[in-house]
C-alpha positions as CSV (number, residue, x, y, z in Angstrom):
1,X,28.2,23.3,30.6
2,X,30.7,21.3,32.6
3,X,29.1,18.4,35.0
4,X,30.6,17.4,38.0
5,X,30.1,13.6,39.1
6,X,31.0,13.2,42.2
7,X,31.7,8.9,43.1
8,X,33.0,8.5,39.6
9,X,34.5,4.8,40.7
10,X,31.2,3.1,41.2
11,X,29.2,1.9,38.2
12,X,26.8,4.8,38.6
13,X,29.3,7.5,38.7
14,X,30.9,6.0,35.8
15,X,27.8,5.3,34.0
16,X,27.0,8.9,34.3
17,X,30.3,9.9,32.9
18,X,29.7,8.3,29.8
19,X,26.2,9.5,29.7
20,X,27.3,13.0,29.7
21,X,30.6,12.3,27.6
22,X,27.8,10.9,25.3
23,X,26.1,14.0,24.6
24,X,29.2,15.6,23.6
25,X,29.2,17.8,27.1
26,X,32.7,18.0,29.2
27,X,32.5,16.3,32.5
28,X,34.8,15.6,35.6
29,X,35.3,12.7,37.4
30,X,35.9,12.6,40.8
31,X,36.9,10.3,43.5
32,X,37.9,10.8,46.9
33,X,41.3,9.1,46.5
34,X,43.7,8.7,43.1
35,X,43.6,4.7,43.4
36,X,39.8,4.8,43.0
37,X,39.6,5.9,39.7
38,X,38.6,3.6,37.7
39,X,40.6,1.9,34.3
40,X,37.6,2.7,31.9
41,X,38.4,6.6,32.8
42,X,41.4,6.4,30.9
43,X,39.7,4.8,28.1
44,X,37.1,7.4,28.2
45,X,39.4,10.4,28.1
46,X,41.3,8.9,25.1
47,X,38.0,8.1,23.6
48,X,36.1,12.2,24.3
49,X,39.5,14.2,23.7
50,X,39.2,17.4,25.3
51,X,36.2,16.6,27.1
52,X,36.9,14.4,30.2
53,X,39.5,16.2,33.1
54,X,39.5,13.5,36.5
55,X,40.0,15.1,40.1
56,X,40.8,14.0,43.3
57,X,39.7,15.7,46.5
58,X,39.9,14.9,50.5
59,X,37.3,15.8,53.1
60,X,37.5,19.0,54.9
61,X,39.6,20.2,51.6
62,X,37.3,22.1,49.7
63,X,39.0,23.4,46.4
64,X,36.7,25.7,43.4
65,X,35.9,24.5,40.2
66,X,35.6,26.7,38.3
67,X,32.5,26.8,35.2
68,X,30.6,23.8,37.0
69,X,27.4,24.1,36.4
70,X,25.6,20.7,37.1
71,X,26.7,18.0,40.0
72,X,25.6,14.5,40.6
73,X,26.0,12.9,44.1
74,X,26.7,9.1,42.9
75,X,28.7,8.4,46.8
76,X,25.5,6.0,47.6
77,X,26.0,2.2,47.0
78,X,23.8,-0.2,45.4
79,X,21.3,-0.9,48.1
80,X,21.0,-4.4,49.5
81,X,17.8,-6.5,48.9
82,X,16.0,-6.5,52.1
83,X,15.7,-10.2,53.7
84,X,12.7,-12.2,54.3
85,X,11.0,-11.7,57.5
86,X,11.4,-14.7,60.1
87,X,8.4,-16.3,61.9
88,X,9.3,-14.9,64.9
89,X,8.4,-11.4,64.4
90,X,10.5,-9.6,66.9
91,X,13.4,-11.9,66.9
92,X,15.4,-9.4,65.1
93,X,14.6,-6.9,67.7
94,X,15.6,-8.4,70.5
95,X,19.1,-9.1,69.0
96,X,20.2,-6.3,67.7
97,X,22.5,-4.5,69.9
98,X,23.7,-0.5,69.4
99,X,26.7,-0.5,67.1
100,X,24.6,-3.3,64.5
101,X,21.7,-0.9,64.6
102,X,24.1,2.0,63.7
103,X,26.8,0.5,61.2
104,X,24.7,1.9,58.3
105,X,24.2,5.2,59.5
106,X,28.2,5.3,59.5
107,X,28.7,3.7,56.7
108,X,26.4,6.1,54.3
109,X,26.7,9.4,56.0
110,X,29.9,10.7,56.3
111,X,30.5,10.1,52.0
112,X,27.0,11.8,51.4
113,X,28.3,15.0,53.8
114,X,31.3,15.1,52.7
115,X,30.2,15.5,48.7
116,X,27.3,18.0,50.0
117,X,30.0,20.1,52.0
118,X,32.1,20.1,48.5
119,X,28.9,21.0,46.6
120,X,28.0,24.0,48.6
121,X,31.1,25.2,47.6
122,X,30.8,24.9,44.0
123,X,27.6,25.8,44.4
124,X,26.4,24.6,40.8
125,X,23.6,25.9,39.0
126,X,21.6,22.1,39.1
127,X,22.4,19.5,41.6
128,X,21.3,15.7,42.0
129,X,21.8,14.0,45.0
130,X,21.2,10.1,45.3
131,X,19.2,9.0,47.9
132,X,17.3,5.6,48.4
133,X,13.8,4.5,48.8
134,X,14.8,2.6,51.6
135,X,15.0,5.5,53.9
136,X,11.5,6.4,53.2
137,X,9.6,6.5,56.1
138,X,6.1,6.3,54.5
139,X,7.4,3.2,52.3
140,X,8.4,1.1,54.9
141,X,6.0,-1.0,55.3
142,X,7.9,-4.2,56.5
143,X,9.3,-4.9,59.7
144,X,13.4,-6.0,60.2
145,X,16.2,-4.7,58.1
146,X,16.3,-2.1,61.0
147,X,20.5,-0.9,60.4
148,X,19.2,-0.6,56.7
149,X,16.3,1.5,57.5
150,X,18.0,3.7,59.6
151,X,21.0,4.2,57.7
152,X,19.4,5.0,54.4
153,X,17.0,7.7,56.6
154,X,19.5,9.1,57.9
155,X,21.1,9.5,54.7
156,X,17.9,10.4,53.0
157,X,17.6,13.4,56.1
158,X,20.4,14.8,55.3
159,X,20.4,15.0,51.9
160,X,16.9,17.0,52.2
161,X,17.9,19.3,54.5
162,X,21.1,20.3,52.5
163,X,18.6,20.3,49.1
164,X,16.7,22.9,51.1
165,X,19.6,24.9,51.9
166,X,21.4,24.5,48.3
167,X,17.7,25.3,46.8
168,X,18.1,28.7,49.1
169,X,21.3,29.7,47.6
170,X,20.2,29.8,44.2
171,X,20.8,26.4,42.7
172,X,17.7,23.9,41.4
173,X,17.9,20.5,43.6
174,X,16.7,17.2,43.0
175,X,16.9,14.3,45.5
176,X,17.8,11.2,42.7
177,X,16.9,7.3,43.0
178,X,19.0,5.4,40.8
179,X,16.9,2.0,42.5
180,X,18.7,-1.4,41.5
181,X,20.3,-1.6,38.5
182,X,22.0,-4.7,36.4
183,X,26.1,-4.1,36.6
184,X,26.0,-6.7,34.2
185,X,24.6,-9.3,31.3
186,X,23.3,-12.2,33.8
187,X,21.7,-9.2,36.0
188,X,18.3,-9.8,36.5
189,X,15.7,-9.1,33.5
190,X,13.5,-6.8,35.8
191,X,16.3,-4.3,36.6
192,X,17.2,-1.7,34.6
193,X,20.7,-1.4,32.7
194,X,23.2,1.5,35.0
195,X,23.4,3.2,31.5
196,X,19.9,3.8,30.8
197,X,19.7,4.9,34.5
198,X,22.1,6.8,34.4
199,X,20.4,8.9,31.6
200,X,17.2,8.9,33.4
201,X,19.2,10.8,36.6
202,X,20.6,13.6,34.1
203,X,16.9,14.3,32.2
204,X,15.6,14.6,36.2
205,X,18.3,17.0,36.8
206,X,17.6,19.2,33.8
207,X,13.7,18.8,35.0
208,X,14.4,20.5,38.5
209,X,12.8,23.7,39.1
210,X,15.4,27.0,40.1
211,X,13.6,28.3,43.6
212,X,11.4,25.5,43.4
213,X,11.2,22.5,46.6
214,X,13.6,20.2,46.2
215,X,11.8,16.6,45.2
216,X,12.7,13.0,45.5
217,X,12.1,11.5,42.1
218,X,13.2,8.0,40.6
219,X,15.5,7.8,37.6
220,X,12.1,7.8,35.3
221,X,11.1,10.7,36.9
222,X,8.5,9.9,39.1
223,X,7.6,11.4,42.5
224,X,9.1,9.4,45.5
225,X,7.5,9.6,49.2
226,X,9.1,11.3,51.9
């Protein structure tokens, strides 16, 4: 059962290298350019002998792997911590202007489609995409952060319809959110260490249903509004 982690240079990505690495499972790592990857790879493939292959892989290039049978989309970045709302309710409004409101709609898509376009090839037998609670339209319940909120709902449309489509064509889809995580000791005490989320993700993978809906579930596993 070979797992394919797709954004294998963030701290996610990696952290779910070693998660699978950990259960004694061969994984690849995969990045979008060779300079990306990470120097704890190397460490890792000298560490799991045998177990740990790395591949590269361009957009609009869509090469087959063969005996993948799980994926993780890790492309999304940590999400920013929304600001405080000013006292002047709809000052942020009137300021922001066309290519502000969409710089996070480019920023997050293309990545995301790009790693969909390369799963649908694949076409694994279990697939996690991350997506963020931030493009939740029924959680957002404050005003501002307005290039946020539509980037991460664009991000989080897109991933659903492709779940639908990838659920169609046999494989058992889960929309993943990793939330905030520490990247490191001084992180705050509320969030969550990347490692122990990163094992949360995998267990939700295994969890998703063959034919079933695709869902949007948190790293613990619990049911995420649309």
């Amino acid at each position: 059962m070979t797992t394919l982690v797709l954004g294998a240079h963030g701290p996610l990505g990696l952290a779910c290298v070693r998660a699978v690495l950990a259960a004694g499972s061969p994984v690849i790592a995969a990045v979008q350019a060779p300079h990306r990857l990470p120097p704890a790879i190397a460490d890792l493939r000298d560490e799991h002998t045998g177990l740990l292959e790395t591949f590269t892989w361009q957009a609009g290039r869509w090469p087959t792997l063969a005996g993948v049978t799980r994926a993780l989309v890790t492309e999304l970045p940590i999400p920013p911590a929304q600001t405080d709302e000013p006292d002047d309710a709809t000052s942020l409004l009137r300021q922001l202007g066309p290519e502000q409101a969409l710089q996070d709609v480019r920023a997050l898509v293309p990545p995301t489609l790009a790693a969909l376009q390369l799963v649908a090839t694949i076409q694994p037998a279990r697939v996690l995409v991350q997506a963020s609670w931030l493009g939740s339209v029924e959680e957002k319940i404050r005003g501002g952060g307005y290039a946020s909120a539509m980037g991460y709902a664009a991000q989080l449309m897109l991933v659903r319809a492709a779940a639908l489509d990838l659920s169609r064509s046999g494989s058992a889809v889960v929309i993943g959110n990793a939330g905030r995580y520490k990247l490191d000791m001084a992180g705050p005490g509320f969030h969550a260490e990347v490692d122990e989320v990163a094992r949360g993700l995998l267990a939700v993978l295994d969890a998703a249903v063959p034919g079933a809906e695709p869902e949007f579930r948190d790293w613990r596993g619990t049911l995420r509004r649309w």
